[in-house]
C-alpha positions, -999 to +999 in steps of 0.1 A: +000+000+000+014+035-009+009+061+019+011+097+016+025+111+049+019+146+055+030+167+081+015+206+081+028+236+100+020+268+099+043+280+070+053+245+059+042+209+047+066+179+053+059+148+032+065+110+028+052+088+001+056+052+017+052+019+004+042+001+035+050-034+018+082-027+021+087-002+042+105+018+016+107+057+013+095+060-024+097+101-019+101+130+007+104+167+011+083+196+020+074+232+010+084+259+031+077+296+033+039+290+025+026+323+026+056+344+018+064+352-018+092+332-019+082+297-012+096+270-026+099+230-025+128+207-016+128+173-021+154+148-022+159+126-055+165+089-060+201+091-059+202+110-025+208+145-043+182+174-031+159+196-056+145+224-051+119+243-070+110+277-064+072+285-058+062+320-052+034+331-030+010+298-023-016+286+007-014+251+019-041+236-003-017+250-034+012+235-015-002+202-012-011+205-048+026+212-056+036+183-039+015+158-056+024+169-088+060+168-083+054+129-071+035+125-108+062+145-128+076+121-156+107+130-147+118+131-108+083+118-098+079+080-084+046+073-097+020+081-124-007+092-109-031+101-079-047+072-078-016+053-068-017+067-035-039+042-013-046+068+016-030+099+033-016+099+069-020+131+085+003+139+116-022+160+141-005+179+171-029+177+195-062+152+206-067+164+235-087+136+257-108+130+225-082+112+208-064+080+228-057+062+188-053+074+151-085+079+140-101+079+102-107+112+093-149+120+094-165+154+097-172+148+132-130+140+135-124+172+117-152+193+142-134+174+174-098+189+165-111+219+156-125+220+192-086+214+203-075+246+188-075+268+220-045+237+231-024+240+201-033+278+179-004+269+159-003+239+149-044+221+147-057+249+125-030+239+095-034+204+106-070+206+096-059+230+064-039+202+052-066+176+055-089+201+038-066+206+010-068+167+000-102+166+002-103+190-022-078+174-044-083+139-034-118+137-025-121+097-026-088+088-012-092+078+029-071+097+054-062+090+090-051+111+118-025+100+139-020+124+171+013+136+189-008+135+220-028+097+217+005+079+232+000+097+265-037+088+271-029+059+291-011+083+319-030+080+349-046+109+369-017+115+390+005+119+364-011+141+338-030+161+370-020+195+380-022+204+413-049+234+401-086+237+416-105+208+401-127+228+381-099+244+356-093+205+344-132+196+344-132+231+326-110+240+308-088+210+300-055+218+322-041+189+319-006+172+315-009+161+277+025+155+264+037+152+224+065+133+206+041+103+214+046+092+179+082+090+183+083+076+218+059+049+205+082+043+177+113+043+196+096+021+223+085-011+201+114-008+187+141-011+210+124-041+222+126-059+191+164-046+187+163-068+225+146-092+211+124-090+245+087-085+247+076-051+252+051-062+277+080-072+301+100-040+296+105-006+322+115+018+298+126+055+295+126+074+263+146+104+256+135+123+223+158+150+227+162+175+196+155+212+196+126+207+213+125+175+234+105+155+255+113+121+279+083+096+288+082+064+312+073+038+291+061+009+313+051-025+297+045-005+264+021+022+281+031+055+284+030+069+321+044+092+323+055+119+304+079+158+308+059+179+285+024+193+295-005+214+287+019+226+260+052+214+247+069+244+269+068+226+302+097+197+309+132+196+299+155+222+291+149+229+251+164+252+227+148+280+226+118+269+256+127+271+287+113+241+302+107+237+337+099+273+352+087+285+386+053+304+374+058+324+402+090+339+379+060+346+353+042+370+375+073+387+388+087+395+354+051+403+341+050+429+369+087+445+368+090+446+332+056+454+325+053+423+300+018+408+285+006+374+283+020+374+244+056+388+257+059+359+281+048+331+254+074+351+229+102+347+262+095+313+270+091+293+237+117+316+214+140+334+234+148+313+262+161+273+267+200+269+257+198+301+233+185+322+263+214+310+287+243+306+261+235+338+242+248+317+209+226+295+192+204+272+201+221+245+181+239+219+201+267+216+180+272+252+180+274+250+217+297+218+222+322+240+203+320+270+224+327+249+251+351+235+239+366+268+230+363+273+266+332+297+269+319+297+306+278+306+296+278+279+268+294+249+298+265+264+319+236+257+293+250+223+285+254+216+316+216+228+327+203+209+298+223+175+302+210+178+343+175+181+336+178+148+312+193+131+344+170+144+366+141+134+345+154+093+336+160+089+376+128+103+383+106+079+358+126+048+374+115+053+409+081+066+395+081+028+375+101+014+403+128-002+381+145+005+345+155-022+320+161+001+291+170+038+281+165+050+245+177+083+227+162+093+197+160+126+184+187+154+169+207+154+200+198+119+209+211+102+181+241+127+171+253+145+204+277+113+219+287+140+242+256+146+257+252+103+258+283+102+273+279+121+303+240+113+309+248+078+315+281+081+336+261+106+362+233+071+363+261+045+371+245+042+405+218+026+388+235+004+368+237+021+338+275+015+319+281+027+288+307+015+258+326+049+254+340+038+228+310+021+209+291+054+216+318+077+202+313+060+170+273+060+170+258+084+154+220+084+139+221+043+139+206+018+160+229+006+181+230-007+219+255+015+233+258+002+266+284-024+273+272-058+278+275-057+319+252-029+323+224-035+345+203-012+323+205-017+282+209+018+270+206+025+227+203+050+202+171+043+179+168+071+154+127+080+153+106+073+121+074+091+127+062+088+093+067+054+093+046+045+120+019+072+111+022+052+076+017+020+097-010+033+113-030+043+081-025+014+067-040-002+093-074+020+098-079+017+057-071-018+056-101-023+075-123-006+056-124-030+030 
């Protein structure tokens, strides 16, 4: 079955075509600058060399359109027509409590994620454009939403709870949510089939740690726990969020600096995390060489963001009351050995030993990284989202007929 995978933000579509028989990528890129008058479209060609066509001024549904003519063109497109595609897997940010699975999309799914837009303004209203712009492309062809939030719906009260009065979660929704659950899910069912162990018998903790990141206690499969929250702000140390954040430091700055509610959201999500401390980039690579170069605020942020990953793992395995396995996935996870490297030795208490030398040499492949005396097995597992949204499609349409 060929999937269409498509991932819509709020000036850009990502997209996959995936042949879910194989598991092969048959196609990938994305238009950026949507909106702007000079868009454009990357993609990469069979041969591993990237394209790029220039655009203009477009909307999504224009976008979309772009995209599935460049997957029919007779020269760099992989197949002949529309009707090759078999269904379209949409990734949707946020399902609130509606949404605990991927779901086929229906009128009343569409009217149900609309109702979620309060939770995520930027990201469910182009989620829902890019579902709009198939159907009016693709009218006949099935689509399926597949939420960054549905993994976490297995967190019990006491985990996703905030200690609020009672009424702003029967409310309002105030809730622990949590995202990346595509990934973590991913990452999860994977590394025990890299074990060879079933997931069912497995305390796990899952590090998806990027630009933005996120860790989750996975326990026999489930998700119980999870860093992010209401929003993807909350948690560990990103790079440009600031994570974890007494809100009593909200109202102070508010009130000394005269700041609105749209002035804190711009200082917490863009102009904080490892940016905000370093005052260099947020780009980890950037920063392990101004450390290395000996500058004292970029050791600070890395040290600040590596602590909060340690704080976070020891805090799911007494919350689980055990750990068998730790996973990194993600930009940082699978690329920063650095960052690897000193995680793990500050959780040798626990059992955790890593190959130094093994993980020097890992980067963006799976690999088990910890050496075989290691109480807990520790391994890099780069994410495929699309390919488990792809899975997931597949799935929901198979049934259909």
């Amino acid at each position: 079955m060929k999937i269409l995978v498509l991932n819509c933000g709020s000036s850009s579509v990502k997209y996959k075509l995936i042949d879910t028989d194989t598991d092969k990528t048959m196609a990938e890129g994305g238009v950026e600058k949507i909106g702007l008058a000079d868009g454009f479209l990357k993609f990469k060609m069979a041969d591993g060399s990237k394209q790029i066509r220039e655009l203009g001024l477009i909307n999504h549904e224009q976008a979309v359109k772009a995209i599935l003519e460049n997957l029919t063109d007779p020269e760099v497109g992989c197949i002949k027509s529309f009707s090759e595609i078999d269904a379209v897997g949409h990734r949707v940010v946020h399902g609130g409590e509606k949404f605990a699975s991927s779901v086929l999309i229906t009128d009343e799914v569409i009217q149900e994620v609309k109702e979620c837009y309060d939770l995520a303004p930027l990201h469910n209203p182009a989620n829902i454009t890019g579902i709009e712009a198939i159907t009016a492309l693709m009218p006949d062809v099935p689509q399926v939403g597949v939420f960054d939030t549905a993994f976490h719906q297995t967190m019990p009260a006491r985990s996703f709870m905030y200690a609020l009065p009672y009424k702003y979660y029967t409310e309002d929704g105030v809730r622990r949510y949590g995202f990346h659950g595509t990934s973590h899910r991913y990452v999860s069912q994977r590394a025990a089939e890299i074990l060879g162990k079933p997931l069912e018998s497995l305390k796990m903790v899952t590090c998806h740690i990027g630009n933005g990141g996120s860790i989750t206690a996975v326990d026999g499969g489930r998700s119980v726990d999870t860093s992010m929250g209401l929003t993807p702000t909350e948690g560990l140390m990103m790079g440009t969020r600031t994570g974890d954040l007494d809100p009593g430091a909200i109202t102070f700055l508010m009130s000394r600096h005269g700041m609105s509610a749209a002035d804190i959201q711009k200082l917490i999500n863009k102009e904080s995390g490892v940016a905000g401390v370093s005052g260099i980039s947020n780009d980890m690579r950037e920063i392990e060489a101004a450390v290395n170069n000996g500058d004292e605020r970029a050791k600070l942020a890395l040290d600040m963001y590596e602590l909060r990953i340690i704080k976070y793992i020891g805090a799911y395995a007494a919350e689980m009351g055990g750990l068998d396995v730790i996973v990194f996935t993600g930009g940082v996870g699978e690329n920063q050995t650095g960052v690897r490297l000193n995680v793990c030795e500050s959780l040798r208490f626990m059992g955790v030993e890593i190959d130094a030398d093994l993980n020097a040499r890992t980067r963006g492949t799976e690999t088990v990284i910890s050496s075989p005396e290691s109480k807990v097995k520790v391994l890099v597992v780069p994410t495929d989202e699309e390919l488990m949204i792809a899975r997931d499609t597949q799935n929901i349409v198979s049934n259909l007929k």
